[in-house]
N, C-alpha and C positions, 0 to 999 in steps of 0.2 A: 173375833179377830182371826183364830186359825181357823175358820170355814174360809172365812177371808181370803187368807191365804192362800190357802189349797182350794178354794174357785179360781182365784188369777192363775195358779200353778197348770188346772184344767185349761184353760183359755189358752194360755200360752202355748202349750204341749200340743190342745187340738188345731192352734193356728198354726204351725210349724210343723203338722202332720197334715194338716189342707195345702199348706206351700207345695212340701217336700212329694206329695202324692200327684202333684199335676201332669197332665195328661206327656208333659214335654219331660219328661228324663231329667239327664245329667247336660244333655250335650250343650252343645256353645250358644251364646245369645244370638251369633247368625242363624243356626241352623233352627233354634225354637222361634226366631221371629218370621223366618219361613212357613213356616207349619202353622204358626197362629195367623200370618197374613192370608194365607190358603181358604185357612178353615171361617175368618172374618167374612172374608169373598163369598167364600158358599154358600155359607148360613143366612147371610145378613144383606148379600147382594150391593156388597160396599166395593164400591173400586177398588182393582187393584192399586192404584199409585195411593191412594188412604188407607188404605189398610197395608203396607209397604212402611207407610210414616210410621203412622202408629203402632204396630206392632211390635216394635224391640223402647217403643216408652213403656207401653204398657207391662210388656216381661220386668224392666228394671226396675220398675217403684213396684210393683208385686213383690218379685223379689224382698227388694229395701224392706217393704211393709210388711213383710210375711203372709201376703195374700196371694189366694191362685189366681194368677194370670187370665183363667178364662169369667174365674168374676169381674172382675175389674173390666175386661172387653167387653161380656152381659151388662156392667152398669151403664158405659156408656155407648151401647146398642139400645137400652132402655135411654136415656137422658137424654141422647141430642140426636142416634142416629147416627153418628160418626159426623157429624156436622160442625166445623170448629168452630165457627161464626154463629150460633145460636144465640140467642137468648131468651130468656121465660120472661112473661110477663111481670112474675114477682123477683127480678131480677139475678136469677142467676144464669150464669156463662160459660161456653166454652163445649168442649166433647164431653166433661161430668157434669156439666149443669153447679157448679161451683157459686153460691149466692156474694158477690164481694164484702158488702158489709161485713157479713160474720166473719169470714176468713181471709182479707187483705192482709192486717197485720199478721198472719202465721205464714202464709203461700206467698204474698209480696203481690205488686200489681198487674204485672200481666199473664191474668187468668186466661186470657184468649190463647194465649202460647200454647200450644201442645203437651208438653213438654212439662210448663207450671202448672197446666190444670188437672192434668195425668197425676202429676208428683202431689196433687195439694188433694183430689179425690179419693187417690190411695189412701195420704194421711187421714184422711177423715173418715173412712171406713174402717182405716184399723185400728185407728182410736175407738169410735162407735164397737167395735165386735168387740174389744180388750174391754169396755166397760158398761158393755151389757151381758156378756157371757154367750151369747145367740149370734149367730151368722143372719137369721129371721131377723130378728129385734135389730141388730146392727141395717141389714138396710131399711128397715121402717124407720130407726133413728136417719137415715141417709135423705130419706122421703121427706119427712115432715117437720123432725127435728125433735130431738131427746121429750122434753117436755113436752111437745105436744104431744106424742106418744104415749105418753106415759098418766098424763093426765084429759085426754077430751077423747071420749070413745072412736067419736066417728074419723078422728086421724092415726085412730089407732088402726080401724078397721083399713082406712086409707097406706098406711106403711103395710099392713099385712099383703093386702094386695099389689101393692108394690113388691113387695118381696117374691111373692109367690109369680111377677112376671121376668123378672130378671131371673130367679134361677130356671126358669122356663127355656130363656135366650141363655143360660148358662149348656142347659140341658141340648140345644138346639147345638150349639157352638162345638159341643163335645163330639156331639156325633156328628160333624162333620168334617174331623179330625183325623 
């Protein structure tokens, strides 16, 4: 139970040291949503007036979540492409690729919103990192989904390579900052 402990204690300390280290400083939500909408456009070859929306949602529920703002942008450059109106075949929605089944009763119903599906991907990643201990493991949970992760090799292998493309487009995102 105190390993316990003191792993969430790690978790939390390194999540709020991944926040607190992001590429944007101190300064004000105008000025980092500048700087992230810039670096969206470049890296990602997203419109301006899209990456203008989304750029101070995304800072906010990072924020809220104690996640870095340029993962969260990486997940959903990975998931839909900055495309709000997406959808998977296996039904999930929106710029995080949000599945409704699983998460309507937490997030509420309009996943398509910006706004709620920003605020509901955040939640669900920082859930996933807080109880797996791993940034890796948390987006492979993000991928496939905790159990299958955790239990069927080849969606294990599946989340890994997932992981290992979002922090790619994290990587990308950064340096064009």
């Amino acid at each position: 139970m105190n390993k316990t402990i003191f792993k969430l204690g790690i978790v939390s300390l390194s999540t709020v040291l991944v926040s607190a280290c992001s590429s944007f400083g101190g300064s004000s939500l105008e000025k980092r949503s500048v700087k992230l909408a810039q670096g969206i456009q470049t890296a990602y070859a997203v419109p301006a007036t899209t990456a203008q929306r989304v750029s101070p949602l995304i800072i906010q529920n990072a924020d809220k979540h104690n996640l870095d703002p340029l993962l969260v942008a990486a997940v959903i450059r990975q998931e839909s492409t900055y495309r709000s109106q997406v959808s998977s075949p296996a039904g999930a929605v929106g710029l995080m690729q949000v599945v409704p089944r699983y998460w309507q009763s937490t997030c509420g119903n309009d996943l398509y919103n910006d706004a709620v599906n920003i605020g509901c991907g955040s939640y669900i990643l920082s859930r996933y990192h807080q109880s797996s201990g791993s940034l890796e493991k948390a987006l492979g949970y993000y991928n496939v989904g905790p159990n299958a992760y955790e239990n069927n090799r080849k969606m294990r292998k599946q989340g890994k390579k997932y992981a290992k493309q979002v922090l790619s487009h994290k990587k990308k995102l950064k340096s064009s900052l």
